[in-house]
MOPAC internal coordinates of N, CA, C and O (Angstrom, degrees):
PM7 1SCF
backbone

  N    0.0000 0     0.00 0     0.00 0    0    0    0
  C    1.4515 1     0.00 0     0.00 0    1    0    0
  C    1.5217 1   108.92 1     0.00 0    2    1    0
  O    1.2310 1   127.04 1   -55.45 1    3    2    1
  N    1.6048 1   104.06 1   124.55 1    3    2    1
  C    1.4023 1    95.31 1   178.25 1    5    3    2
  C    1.3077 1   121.02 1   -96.17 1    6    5    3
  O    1.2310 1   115.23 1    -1.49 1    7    6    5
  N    1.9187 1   126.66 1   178.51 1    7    6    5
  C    1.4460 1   102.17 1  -141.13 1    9    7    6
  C    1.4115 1   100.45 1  -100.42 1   10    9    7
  O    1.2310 1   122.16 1   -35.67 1   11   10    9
  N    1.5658 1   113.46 1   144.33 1   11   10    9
  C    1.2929 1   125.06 1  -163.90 1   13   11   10
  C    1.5128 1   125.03 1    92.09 1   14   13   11
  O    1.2310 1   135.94 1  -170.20 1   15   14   13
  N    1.7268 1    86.75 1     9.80 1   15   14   13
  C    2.0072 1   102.49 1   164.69 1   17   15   14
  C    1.3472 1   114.38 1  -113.66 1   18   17   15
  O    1.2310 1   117.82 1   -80.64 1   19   18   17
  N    1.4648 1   121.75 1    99.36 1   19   18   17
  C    1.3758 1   120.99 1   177.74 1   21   19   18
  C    1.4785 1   112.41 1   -64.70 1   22   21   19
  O    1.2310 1   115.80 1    -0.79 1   23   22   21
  N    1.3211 1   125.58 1   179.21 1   23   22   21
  C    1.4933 1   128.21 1   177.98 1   25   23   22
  C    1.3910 1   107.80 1   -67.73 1   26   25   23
  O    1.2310 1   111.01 1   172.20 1   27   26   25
  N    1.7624 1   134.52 1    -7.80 1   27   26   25
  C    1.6149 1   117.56 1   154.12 1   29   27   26
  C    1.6768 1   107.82 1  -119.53 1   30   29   27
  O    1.2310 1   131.65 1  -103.36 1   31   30   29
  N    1.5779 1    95.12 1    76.64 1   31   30   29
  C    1.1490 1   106.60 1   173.51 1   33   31   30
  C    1.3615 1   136.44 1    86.94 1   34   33   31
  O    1.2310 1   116.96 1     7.40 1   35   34   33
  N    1.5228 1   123.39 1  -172.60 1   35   34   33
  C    1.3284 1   116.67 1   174.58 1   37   35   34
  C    1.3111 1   103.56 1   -72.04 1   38   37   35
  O    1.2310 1   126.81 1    -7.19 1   39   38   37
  N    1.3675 1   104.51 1   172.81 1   39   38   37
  C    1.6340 1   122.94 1  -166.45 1   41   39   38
  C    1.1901 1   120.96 1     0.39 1   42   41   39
  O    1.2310 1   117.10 1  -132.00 1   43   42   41
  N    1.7197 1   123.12 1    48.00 1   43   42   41
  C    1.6847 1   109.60 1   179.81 1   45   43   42
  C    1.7957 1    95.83 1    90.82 1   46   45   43
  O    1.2310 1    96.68 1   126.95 1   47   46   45
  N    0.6499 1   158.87 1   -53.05 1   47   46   45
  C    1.3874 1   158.25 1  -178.44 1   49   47   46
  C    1.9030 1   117.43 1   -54.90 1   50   49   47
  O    1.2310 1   130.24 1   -60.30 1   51   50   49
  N    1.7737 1    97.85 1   119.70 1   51   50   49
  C    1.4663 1   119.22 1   170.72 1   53   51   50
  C    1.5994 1    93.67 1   -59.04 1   54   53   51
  O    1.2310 1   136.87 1   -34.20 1   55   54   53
  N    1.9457 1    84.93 1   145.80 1   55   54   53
  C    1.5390 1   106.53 1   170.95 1   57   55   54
  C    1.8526 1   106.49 1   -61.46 1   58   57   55
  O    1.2310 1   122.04 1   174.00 1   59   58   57
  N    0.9335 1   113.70 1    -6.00 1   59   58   57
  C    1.4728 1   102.53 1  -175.16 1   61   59   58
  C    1.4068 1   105.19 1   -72.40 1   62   61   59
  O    1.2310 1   129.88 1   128.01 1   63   62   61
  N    1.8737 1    98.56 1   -51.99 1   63   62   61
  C    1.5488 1   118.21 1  -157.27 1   65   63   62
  C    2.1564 1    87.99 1   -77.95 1   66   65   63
  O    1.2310 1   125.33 1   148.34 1   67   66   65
  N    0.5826 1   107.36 1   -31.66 1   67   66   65
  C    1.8018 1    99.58 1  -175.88 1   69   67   66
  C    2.2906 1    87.61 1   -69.85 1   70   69   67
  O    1.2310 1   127.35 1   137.21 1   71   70   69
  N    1.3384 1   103.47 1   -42.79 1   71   70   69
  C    1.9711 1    80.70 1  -166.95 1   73   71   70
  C    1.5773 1    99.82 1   -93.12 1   74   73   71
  O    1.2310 1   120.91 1  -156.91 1   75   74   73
  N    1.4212 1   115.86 1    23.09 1   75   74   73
  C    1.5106 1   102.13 1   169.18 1   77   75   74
  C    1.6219 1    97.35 1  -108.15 1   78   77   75
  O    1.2310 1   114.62 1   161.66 1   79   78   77
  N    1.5202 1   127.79 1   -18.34 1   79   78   77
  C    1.1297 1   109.97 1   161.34 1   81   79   78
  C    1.5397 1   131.91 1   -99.30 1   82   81   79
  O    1.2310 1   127.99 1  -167.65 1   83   82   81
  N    1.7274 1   102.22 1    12.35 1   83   82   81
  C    1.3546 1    92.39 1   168.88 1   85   83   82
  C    2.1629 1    94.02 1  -104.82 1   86   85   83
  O    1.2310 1   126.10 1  -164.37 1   87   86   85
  N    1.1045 1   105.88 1    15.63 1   87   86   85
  C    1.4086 1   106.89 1   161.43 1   89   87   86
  C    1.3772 1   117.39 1   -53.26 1   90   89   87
  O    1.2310 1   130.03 1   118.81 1   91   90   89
  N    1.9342 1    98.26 1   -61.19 1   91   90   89
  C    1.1406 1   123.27 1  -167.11 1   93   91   90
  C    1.5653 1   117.85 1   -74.62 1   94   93   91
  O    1.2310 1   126.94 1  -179.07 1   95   94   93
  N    1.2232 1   104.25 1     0.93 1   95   94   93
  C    1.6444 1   104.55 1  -177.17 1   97   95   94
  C    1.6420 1    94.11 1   -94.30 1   98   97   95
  O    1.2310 1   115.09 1   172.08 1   99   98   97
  N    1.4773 1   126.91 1    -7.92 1   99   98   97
  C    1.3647 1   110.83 1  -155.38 1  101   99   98
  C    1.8012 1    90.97 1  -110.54 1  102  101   99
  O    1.2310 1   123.45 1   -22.03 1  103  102  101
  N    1.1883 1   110.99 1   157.97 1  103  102  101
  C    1.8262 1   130.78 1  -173.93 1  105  103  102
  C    1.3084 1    87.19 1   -88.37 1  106  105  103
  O    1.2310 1   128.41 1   -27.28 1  107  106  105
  N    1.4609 1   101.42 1   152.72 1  107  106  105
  C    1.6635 1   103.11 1   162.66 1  109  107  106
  C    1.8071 1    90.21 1  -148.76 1  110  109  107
  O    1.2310 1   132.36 1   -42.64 1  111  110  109
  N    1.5385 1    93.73 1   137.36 1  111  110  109
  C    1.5095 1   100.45 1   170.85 1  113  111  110
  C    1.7316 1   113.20 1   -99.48 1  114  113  111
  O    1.2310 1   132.40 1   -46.51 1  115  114  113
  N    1.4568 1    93.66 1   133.49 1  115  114  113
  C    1.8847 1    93.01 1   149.18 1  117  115  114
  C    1.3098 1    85.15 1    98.92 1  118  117  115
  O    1.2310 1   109.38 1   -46.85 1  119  118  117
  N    1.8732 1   137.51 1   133.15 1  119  118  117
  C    1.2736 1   137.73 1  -177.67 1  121  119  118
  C    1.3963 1   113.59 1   -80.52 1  122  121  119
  O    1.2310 1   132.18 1   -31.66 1  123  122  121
  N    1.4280 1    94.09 1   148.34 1  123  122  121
  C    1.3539 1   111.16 1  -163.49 1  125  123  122
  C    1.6317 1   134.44 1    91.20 1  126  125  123
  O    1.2310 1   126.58 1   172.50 1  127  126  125
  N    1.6662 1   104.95 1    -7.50 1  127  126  125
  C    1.4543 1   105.10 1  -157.30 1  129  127  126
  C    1.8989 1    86.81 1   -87.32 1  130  129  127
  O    1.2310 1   114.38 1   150.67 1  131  130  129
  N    1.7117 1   128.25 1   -29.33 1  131  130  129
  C    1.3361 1    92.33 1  -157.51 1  133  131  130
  C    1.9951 1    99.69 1   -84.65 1  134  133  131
  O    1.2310 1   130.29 1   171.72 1  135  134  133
  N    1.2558 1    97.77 1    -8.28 1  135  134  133
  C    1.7765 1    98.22 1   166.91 1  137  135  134
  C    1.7255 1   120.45 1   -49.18 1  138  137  135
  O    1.2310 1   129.08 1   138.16 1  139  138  137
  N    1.8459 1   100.11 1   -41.84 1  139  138  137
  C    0.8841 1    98.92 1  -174.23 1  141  139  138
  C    1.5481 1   122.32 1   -83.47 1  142  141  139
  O    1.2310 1   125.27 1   169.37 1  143  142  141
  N    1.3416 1   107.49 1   -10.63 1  143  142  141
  C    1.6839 1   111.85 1   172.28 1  145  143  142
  C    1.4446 1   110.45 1   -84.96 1  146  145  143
  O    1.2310 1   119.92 1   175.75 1  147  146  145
  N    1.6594 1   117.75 1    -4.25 1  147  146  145
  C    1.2672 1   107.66 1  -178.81 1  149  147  146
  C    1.4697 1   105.48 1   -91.88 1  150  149  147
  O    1.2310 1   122.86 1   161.12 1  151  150  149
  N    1.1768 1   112.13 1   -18.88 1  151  150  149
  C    1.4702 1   130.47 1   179.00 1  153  151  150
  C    1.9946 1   106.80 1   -65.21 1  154  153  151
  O    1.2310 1   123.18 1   112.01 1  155  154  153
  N    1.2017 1   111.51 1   -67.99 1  155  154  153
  C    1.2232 1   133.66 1  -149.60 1  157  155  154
  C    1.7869 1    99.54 1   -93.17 1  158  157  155
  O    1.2310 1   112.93 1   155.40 1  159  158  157
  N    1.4431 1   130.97 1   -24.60 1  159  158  157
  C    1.1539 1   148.64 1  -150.08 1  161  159  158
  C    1.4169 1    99.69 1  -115.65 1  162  161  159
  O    1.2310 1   122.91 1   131.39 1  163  162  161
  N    1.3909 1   112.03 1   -48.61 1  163  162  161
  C    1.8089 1   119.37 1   177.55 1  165  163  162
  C    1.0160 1   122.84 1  -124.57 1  166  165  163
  O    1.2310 1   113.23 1   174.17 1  167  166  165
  N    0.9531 1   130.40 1    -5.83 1  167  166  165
  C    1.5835 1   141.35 1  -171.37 1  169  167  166
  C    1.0803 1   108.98 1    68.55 1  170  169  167
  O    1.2310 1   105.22 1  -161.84 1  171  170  169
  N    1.5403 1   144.96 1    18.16 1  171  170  169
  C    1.5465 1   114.14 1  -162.41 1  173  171  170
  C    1.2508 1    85.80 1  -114.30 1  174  173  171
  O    1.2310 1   118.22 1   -11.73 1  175  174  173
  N    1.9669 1   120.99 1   168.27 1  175  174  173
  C    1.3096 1    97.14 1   153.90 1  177  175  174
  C    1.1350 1   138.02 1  -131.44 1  178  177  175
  O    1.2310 1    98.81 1     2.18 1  179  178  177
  N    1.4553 1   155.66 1  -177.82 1  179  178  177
  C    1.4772 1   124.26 1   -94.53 1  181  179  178
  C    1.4937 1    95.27 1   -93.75 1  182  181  179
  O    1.2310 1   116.79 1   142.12 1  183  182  181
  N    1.0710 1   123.71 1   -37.88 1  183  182  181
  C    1.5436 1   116.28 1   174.40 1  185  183  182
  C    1.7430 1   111.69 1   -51.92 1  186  185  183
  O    1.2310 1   117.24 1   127.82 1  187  186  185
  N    0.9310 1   122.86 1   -52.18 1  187  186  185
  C    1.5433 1   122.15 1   175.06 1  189  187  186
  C    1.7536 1   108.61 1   -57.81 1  190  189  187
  O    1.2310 1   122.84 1   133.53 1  191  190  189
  N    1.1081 1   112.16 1   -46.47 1  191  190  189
  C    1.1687 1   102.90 1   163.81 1  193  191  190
  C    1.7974 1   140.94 1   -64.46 1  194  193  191
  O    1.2310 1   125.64 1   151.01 1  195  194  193
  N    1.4709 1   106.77 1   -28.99 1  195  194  193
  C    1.7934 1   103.31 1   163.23 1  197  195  194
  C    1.5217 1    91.14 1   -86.60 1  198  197  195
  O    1.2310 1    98.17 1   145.22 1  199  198  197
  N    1.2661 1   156.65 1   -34.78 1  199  198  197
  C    1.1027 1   117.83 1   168.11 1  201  199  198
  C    1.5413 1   136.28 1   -44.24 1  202  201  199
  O    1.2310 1   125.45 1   134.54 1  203  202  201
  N    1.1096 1   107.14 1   -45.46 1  203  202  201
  C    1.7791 1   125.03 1   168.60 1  205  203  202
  C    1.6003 1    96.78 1   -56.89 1  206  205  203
  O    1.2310 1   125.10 1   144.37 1  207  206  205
  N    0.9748 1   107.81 1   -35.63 1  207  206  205
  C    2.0147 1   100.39 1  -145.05 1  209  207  206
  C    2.0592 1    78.18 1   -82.55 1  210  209  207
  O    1.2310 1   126.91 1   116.58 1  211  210  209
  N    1.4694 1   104.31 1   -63.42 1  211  210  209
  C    1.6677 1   109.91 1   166.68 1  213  211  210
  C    1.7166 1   112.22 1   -17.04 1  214  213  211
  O    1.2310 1   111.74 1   136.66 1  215  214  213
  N    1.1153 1   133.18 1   -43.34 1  215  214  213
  C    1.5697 1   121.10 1  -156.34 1  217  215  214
  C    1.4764 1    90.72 1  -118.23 1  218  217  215
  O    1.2310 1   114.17 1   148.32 1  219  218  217
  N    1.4316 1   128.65 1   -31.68 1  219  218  217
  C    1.4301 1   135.85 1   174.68 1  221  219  218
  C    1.6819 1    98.91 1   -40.74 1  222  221  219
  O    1.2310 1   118.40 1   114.27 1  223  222  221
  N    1.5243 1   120.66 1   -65.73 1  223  222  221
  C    1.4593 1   129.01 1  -158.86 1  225  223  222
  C    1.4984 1   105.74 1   -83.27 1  226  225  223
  O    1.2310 1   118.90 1  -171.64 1  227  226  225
  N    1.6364 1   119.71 1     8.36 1  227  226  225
  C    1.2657 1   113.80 1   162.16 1  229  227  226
  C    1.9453 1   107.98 1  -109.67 1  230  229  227
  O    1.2310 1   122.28 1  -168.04 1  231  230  229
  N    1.1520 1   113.23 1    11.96 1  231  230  229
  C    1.2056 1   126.06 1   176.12 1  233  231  230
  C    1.6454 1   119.25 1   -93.65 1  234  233  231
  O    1.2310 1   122.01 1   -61.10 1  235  234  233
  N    1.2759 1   113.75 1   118.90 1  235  234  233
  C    1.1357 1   117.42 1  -163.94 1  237  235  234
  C    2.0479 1   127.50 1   -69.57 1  238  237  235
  O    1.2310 1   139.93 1   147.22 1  239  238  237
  N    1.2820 1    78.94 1   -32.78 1  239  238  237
  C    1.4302 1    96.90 1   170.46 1  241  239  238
  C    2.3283 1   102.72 1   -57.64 1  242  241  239
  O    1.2310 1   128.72 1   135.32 1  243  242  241
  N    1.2527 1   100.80 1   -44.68 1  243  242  241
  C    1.7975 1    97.08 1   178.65 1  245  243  242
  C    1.1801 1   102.55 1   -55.60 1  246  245  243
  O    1.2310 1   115.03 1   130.06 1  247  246  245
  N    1.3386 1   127.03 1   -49.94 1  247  246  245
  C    1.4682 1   128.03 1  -163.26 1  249  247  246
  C    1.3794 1   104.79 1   -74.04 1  250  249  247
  O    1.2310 1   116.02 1   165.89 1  251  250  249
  N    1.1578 1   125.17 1   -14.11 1  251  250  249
  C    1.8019 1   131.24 1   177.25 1  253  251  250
  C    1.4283 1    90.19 1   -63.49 1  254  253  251
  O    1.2310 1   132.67 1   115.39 1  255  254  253
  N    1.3691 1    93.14 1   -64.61 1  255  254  253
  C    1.5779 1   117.76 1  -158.84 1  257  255  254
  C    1.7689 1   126.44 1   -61.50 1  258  257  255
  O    1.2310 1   130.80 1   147.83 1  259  258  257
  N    1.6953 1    96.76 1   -32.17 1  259  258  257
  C    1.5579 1    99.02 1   169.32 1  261  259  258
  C    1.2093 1   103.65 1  -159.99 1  262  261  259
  O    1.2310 1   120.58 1   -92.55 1  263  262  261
  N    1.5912 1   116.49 1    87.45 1  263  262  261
  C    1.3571 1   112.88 1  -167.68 1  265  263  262
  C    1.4471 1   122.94 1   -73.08 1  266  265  263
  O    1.2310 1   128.29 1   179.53 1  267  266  265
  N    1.5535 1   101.64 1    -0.47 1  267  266  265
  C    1.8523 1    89.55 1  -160.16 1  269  267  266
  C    1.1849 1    90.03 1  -112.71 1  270  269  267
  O    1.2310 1   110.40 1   164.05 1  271  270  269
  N    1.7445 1   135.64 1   -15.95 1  271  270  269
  C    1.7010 1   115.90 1   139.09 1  273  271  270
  C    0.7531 1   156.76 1   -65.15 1  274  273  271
  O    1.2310 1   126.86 1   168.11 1  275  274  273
  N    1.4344 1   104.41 1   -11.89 1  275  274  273
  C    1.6153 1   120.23 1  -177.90 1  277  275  274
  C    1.2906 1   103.69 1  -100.47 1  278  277  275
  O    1.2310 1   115.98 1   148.30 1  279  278  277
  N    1.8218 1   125.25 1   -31.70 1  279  278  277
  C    1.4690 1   114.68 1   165.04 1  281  279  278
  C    1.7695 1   123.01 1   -60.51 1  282  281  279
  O    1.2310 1   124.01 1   161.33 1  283  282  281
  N    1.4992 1   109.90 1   -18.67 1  283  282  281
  C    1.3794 1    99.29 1  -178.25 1  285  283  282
  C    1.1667 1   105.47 1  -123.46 1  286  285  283
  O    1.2310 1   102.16 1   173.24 1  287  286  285
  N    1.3814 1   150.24 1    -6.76 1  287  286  285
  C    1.6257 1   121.12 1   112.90 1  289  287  286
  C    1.5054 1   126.66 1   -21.26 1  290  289  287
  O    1.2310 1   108.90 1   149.53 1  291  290  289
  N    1.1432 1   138.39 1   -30.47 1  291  290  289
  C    1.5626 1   145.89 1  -156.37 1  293  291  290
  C    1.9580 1    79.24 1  -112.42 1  294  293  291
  O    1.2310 1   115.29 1   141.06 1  295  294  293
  N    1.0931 1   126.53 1   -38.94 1  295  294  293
  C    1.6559 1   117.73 1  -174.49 1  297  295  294
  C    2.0870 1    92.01 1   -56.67 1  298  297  295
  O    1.2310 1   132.50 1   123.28 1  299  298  297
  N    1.7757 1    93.45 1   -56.72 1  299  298  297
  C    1.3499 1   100.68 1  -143.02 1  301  299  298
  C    1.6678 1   103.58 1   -63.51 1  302  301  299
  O    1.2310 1   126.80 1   137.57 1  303  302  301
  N    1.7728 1   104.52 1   -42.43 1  303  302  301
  C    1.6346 1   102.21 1   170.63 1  305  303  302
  C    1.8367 1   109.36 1   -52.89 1  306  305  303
  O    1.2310 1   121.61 1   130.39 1  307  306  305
  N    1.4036 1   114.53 1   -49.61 1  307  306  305
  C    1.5074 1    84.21 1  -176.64 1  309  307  306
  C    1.7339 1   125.31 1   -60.75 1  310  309  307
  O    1.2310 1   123.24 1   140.79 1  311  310  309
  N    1.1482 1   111.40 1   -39.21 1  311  310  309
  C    1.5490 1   119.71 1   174.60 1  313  311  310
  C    1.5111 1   113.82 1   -51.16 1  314  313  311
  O    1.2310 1   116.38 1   156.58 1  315  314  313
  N    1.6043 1   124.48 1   -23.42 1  315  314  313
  C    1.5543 1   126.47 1   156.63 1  317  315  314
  C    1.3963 1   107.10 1   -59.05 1  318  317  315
  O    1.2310 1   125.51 1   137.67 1  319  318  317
  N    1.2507 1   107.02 1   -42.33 1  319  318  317
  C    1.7864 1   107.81 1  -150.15 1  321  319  318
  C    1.7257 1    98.85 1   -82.85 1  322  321  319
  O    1.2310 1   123.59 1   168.23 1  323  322  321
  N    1.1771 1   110.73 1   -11.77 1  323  322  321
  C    1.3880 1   145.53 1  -176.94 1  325  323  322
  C    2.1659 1   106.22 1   -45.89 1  326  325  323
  O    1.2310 1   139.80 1   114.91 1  327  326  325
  N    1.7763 1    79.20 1   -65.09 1  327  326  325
  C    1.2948 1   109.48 1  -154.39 1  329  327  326
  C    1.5150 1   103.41 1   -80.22 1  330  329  327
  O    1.2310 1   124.14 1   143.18 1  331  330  329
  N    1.4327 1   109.66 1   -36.82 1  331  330  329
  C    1.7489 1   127.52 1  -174.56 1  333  331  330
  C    1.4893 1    99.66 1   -58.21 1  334  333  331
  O    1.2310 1   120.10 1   180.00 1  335  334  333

């Protein structure tokens, strides 16, 4: 374990919340496909999952943990909230 990885993970962070943001690091082509990896990849489904992923990228420990996804997730949610 390297240092600043407790026994659930890096910095304090569940294996869920570490593979929902290495979800988000990955491209998906063609609609519908990253629904379907949230489906088939995590089990949750997709609404349960941007909820999680939603409070995950206001959690400080993610931004320890992967700052340059969780800063531009946090770009892209404000630029929604932008438009509303």
């Amino acid at each position: 374990m390297s240092e600043g990885e407790g026994v659930s993970g890096k910095r304090g962070l569940e294996r869920r919340e570490l593979d929902i943001l290495a979800l988000e690091r990955r491209g998906f082509a063609g609609p519908g496909a990253k629904e379907r990896a949230i489906r088939e990849e995590l089990g949750l489904a997709p609404v349960r999952y941007y909820q999680l992923l939603n409070a995950l990228i206001d959690d400080e420990r993610a931004l320890a943990c992967d700052p340059v996804t969780v800063n531009r997730l946090r770009r892209v949610r404000e630029g929604r909230r932008g438009e509303r």
